[in-house]
C-alpha positions as CSV (number, residue, x, y, z in Angstrom):
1,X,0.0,0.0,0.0
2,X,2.5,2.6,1.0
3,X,4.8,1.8,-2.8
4,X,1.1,2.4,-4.4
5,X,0.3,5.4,-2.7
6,X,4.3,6.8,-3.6
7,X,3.8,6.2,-7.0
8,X,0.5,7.4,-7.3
9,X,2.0,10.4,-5.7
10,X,4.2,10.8,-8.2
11,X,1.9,10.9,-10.7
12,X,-0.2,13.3,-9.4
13,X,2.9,15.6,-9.1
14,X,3.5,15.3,-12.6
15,X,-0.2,16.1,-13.5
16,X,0.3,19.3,-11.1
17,X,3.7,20.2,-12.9
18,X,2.5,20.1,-16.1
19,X,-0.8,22.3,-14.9
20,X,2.2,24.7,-13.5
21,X,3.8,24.8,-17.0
22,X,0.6,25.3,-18.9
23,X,0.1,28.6,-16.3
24,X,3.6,29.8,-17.0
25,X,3.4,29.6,-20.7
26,X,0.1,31.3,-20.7
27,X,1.5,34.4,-18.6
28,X,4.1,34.4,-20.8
29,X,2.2,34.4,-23.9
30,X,0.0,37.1,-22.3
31,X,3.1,39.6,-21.8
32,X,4.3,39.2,-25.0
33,X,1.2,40.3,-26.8
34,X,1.1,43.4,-24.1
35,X,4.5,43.9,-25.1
36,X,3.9,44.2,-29.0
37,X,1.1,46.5,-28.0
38,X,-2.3,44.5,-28.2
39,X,-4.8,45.8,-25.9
40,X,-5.0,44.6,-22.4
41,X,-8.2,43.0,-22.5
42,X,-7.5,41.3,-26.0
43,X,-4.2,40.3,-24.4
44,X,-5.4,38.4,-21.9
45,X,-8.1,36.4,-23.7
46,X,-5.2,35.3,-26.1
47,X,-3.1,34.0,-22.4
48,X,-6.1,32.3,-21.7
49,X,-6.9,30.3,-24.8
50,X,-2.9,30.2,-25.0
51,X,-3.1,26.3,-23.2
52,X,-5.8,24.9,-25.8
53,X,-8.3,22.7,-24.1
54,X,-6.6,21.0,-21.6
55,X,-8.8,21.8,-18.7
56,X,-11.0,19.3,-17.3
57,X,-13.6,20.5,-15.1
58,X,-13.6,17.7,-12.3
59,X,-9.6,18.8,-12.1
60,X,-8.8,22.4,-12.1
61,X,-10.7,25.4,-12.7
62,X,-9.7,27.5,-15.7
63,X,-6.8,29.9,-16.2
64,X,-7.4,33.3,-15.5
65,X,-5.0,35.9,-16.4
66,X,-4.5,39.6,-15.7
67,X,-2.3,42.1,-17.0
68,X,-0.8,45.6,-15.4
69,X,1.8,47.7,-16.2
70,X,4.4,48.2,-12.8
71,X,6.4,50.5,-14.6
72,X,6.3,52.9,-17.7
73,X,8.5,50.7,-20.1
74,X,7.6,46.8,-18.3
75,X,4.3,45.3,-18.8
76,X,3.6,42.4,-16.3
77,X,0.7,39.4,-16.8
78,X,-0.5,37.3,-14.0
79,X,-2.1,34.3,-14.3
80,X,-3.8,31.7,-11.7
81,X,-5.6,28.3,-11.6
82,X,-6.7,26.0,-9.0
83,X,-6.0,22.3,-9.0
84,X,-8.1,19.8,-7.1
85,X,-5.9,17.3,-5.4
86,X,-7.7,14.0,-5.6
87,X,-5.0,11.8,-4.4
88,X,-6.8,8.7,-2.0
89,X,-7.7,10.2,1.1
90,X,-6.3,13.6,0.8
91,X,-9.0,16.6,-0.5
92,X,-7.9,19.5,-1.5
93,X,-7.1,22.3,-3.7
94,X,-3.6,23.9,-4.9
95,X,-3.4,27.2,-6.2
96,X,-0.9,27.9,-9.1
97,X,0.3,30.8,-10.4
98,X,3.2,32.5,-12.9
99,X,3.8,36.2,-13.4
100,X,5.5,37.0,-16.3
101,X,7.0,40.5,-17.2
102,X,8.7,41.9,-20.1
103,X,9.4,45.4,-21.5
104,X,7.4,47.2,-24.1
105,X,8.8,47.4,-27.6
């Protein structure tokens, strides 16, 4: 019981990295549309759809993003998810979240 519950462990890490990684490359796609100049709002609808449809809804919620500007040549995205943890006895939820910033061309 306790090898099974190590390597289903593991597995649900790797399901929770490759959420992480799906958040980071939408904040990243996010700041480099703000960067080129897109509007915000158009900006952050292109981060969001940036991860295709890899969301199921029993899993994690969806990825939302938001973009601000913390200096007058830098544009900054933020994005955040949730992930249900559904690992055996454990129930819970992990937030994830990537902040990307990049200066304006």
């Amino acid at each position: 019981p306790i090898l099974l519950l190590l390597v289903f462990g593991i597995i649900e890490f790797g399901f929770i990295f490759n959420r992480y990684i799906s958040v980071t490359h939408a904040a990243r796609e996010g700041v480099r549309q703000l960067a080129l100049g897109v509007a915000a709002e158009d900006a952050e609808l292109k981060a969001e759809g940036a991860t295709g449809d890899i969301v199921s809804a029993d899993v994690s919620d969806p990825i939302a993003c938001t973009a601000s500007e913390p200096a007058a040549d830098e544009v900054q995205m933020q994005c955040t998810t949730n992930y249900k943890l559904n690992l055996f006895v454990i129930d819970s939820t992990i937030s994830l979240s990537s902040t990307a910033r990049m200066r304006k061309e």
